[in-house]
C-alpha positions as CSV (number, residue, x, y, z in Angstrom):
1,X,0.0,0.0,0.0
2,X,1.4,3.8,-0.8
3,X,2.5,5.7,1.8
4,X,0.5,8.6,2.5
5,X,1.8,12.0,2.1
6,X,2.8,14.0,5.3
7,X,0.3,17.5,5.1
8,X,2.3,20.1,5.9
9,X,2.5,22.0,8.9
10,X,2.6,25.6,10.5
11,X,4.8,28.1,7.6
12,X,4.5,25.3,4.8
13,X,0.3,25.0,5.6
14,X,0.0,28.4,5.1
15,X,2.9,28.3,2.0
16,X,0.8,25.3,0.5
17,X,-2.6,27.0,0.9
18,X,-1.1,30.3,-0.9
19,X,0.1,28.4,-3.7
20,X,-3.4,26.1,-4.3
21,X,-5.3,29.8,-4.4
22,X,-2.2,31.2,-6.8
23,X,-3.1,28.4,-8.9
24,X,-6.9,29.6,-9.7
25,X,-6.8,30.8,-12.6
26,X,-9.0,34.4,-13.9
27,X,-12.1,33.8,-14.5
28,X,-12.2,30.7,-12.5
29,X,-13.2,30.1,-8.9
30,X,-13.1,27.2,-6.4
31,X,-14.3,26.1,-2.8
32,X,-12.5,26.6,0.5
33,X,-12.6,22.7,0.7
34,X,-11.1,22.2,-2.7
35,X,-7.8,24.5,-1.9
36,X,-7.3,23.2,1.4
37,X,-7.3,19.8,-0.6
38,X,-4.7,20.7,-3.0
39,X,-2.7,22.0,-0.1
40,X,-2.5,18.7,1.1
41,X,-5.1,19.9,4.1
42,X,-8.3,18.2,3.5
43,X,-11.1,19.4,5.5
44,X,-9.4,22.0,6.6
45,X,-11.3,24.9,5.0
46,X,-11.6,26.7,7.8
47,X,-8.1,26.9,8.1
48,X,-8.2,28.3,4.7
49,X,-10.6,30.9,5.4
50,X,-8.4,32.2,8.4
51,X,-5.3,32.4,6.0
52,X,-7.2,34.5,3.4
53,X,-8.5,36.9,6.4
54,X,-5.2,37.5,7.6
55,X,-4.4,39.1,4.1
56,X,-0.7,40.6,3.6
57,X,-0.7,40.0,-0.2
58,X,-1.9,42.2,-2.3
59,X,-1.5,40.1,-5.1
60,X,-2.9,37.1,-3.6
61,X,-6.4,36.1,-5.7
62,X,-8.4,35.5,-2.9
63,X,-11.6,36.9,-4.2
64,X,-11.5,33.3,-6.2
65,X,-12.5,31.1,-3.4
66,X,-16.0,31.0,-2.1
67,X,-18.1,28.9,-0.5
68,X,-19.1,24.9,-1.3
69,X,-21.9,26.4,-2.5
70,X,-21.0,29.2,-4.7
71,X,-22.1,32.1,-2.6
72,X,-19.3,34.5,-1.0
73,X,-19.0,34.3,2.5
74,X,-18.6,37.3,3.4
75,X,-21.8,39.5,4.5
76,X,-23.8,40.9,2.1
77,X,-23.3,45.0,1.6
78,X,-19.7,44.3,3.8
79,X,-17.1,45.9,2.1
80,X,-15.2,42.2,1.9
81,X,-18.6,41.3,0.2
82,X,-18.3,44.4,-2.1
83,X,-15.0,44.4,-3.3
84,X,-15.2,40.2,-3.9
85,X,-18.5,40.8,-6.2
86,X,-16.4,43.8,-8.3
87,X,-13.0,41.8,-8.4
88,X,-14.8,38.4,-9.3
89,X,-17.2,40.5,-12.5
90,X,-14.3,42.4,-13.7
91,X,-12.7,38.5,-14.4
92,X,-16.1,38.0,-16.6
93,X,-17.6,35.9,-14.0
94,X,-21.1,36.2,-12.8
95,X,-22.5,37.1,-9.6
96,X,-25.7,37.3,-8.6
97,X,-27.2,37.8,-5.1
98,X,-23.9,37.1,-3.7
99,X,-23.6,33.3,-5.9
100,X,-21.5,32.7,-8.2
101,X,-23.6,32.1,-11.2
102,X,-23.4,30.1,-14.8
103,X,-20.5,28.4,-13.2
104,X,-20.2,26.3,-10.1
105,X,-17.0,26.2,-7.2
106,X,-14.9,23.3,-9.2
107,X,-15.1,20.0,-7.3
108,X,-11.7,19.8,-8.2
109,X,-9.1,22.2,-9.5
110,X,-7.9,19.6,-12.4
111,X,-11.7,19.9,-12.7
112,X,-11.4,23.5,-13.4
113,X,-8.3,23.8,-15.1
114,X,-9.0,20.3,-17.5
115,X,-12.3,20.8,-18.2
116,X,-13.3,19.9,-21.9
């Protein structure tokens, strides 16, 4: 049986969870589960959440991740919630009462990136 890989921990967690949402590409968005799964962190989307919030990179796409179910979690008329909905429509993706819509959070991001 195949040894299971060792998630990473502390500085290479939060190195590994920068890199899965670097890895989104425009126009594209996926789940808080699905990046702390290609981080090598499954079910740890909580811990990616708290990674996004503590910010520090302006480059950093975070406005690509949302919810399991498409909406942004941030509150509505927030100006987290404001600034996600202009970011994610300026990358031609649709939002509608705070959902992401004609497109759904990839289940996967070879999902997202391979899709025919």
């Amino acid at each position: 049986m195949p040894r299971q890989p060792t998630p990473p921990k502390g500085r290479d967690s939060r190195a590994a969870i920068l890199a899965a949402v670097r890895a989104v590409p425009a126009g594209a968005v996926a789940g808080y589960g699905e990046i702390a799964r290609r981080a090598g962190l499954p079910g740890r989307a909580r811990l990616v959440a708290r990674i996004l919030a503590e910010g520090g990179d302006p480059g950093l796409p975070w406005h690509r991740v949302l919810r399991s179910d498409g909406r942004i979690a941030f509150p509505p008329g927030s100006e987290g919630y404001d600034e996600q909905v202009q970011r994610l429509r300026a990358e031609g993706v649709a939002v509608e009462a705070g959902r992401v819509r004609g497109q759904r959070a990839a289940a996967t991001l070879d999902e997202l990136l391979w899709k025919p």
